[in-house]
Structure formats: structure tokens, C-alpha cells
C-alpha positions, -999 to +999 in steps of 0.1 A: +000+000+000+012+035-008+031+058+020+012+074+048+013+107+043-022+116+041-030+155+040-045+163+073-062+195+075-057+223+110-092+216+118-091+179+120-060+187+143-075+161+172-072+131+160-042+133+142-021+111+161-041+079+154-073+090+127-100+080+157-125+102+133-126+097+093-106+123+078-113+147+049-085+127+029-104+099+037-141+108+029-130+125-003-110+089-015-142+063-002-167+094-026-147+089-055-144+049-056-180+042-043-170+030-016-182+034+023-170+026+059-184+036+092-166+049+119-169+015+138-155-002+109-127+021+107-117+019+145-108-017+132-090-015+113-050-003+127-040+029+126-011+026+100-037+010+076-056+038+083-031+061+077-019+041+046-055+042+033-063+077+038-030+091+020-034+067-012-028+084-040-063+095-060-078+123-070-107+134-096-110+118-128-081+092-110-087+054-119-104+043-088-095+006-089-065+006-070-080+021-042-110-001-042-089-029-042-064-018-014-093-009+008-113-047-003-079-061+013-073-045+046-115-051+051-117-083+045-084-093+069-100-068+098-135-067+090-142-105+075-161-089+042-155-064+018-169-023+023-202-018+008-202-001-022-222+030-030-229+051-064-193+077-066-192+109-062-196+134-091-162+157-088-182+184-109-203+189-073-171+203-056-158+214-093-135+254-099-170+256-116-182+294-107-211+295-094-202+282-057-219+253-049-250+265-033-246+245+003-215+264+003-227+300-007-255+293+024-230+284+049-211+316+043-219+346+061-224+382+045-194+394+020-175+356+027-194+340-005-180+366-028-146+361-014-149+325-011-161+326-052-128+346-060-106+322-049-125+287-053-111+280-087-076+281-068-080+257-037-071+220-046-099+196-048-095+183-017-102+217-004-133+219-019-145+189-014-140+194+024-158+230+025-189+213+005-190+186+029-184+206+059-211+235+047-237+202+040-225+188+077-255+192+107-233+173+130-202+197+129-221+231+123-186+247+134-165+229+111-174+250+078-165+283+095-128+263+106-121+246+071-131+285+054-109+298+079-080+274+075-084+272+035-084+313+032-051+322+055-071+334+085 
């Protein structure tokens, strides 16, 4: 399995040491392959797998297969069956297409949607793809206004 140096963002600073929480890397890689694992399944497996997992290289419009078949592995050895597999995620949701993605317009406040559209063409995809799933989020309402923060240099 690819290295373990998954991209770990400021706000997801508290579980860093041993990825007891799914992270943005994470979430982002199990979206694009169709792929999905709960929390409790992921407290299974060890922490360098999860490290390992959550750093392996794929991004939009990346062949998904290796993945898939890195994570079918490490489930079936900790789990006893392979992850359930889901419809993938559409990159175009989180896209550098202008208009902002409208759950992330609504979650800024005031002028922070125009400055948000002037620079959302420049974050990486990962970056976007946390700040739409942060701004659609009802169990972290905090976390939008962190990953903004974070992702703009404040």
C-alpha cells in the first residue's frame, strides 16, 4: 500500500495522532471509488492502515480501482467482508465551476461568499471537497466556519 502521508487539515488537528475520526482525505477517497466505511468499521482497522488508506494516491478523474482494491484487502483481513459499495461521487459537485456550490454560498456569512467565489477556482480539490462537505454537515455546524478559515489564510 502507498506511504502514509495523508494531507491532514488544521481543523481535524484532534485526532491526528491515530485517525480516531474519518478524515477529509479519507471521505473524499471512499466518494470517488463508491466506496463506504463507518466509523466503527474504521476503529478496526490499525492505525497505520488507516493512515496508509487515507493518504493513497487518487484524486478526480483518478482510476479508482486501486484504491477499491487496497481498501477490499485491509476489510476483508480486519473486517471478515468487503466495504459496501455506493454510487461515486460526481467531482463536478465540488468542481473550480463558478457559481459556488450553493450549500457552500449558504453556509457563508455576509461578504464571505464573494470572497470565497474569488478564490475557489484556486484551492485543490480536496479543499473543496472538504468545504462542500463541511457546509452540507448538521453534526459539525462549526466545522465550515474552521475549514473557510483554514483554506483562506485566517
Amino acid at each position: 500500500m502507498p506511504g502514509s502521508n495523508a494531507e491532514l487539515f488544521r481543523f481535524e488537528e484532534d485526532y491526528r495522532e491515530d485517525l480516531h475520526f474519518v478524515p477529509m482525505a479519507m471521505r473524499y477517497r471512499l466518494d470517488l471509488a463508491g466506496m463506504k466505511v463507518g466509523l466503527a468499521e474504521w476503529l478496526l482497522f490499525p492505525v497505520e492502515e488507516r493512515f496508509a488508506l487515507a493518504a493513497y494516491p487518487l484524486g478526480a478523474g483518478s482510476d479508482c480501482e486501486g484504491f477499491r482494491q487496497a481498501l477490499r484487502a485491509v476489510a476483508r483481513v480486519r473486517l471478515g467482508r468487503e466495504p459496501q459499495s455506493i454510487a461515486p461521487a460526481d467531482a463536478a459537485e465540488w468542481g473550480v465551476s463558478i457559481p459556488l456550490p450553493e450549500p457552500v454560498r449558504a453556509a457563508c456569512e455576509g461578504s464571505e461568499a464573494k470572497e470565497m467565489e474569488s478564490h475557489w477556482a484556486g484551492l485543490s480539490d480536496l479543499r473543496r471537497y472538504a468545504l462542500l462537505k463541511m457546509a452540507s454537515s448538521r453534526r459539525q455546524p462549526d466545522g465550515f466556519r474552521r475549514a473557510r478559515e483554514e483554506f483562506s489564510g485566517g
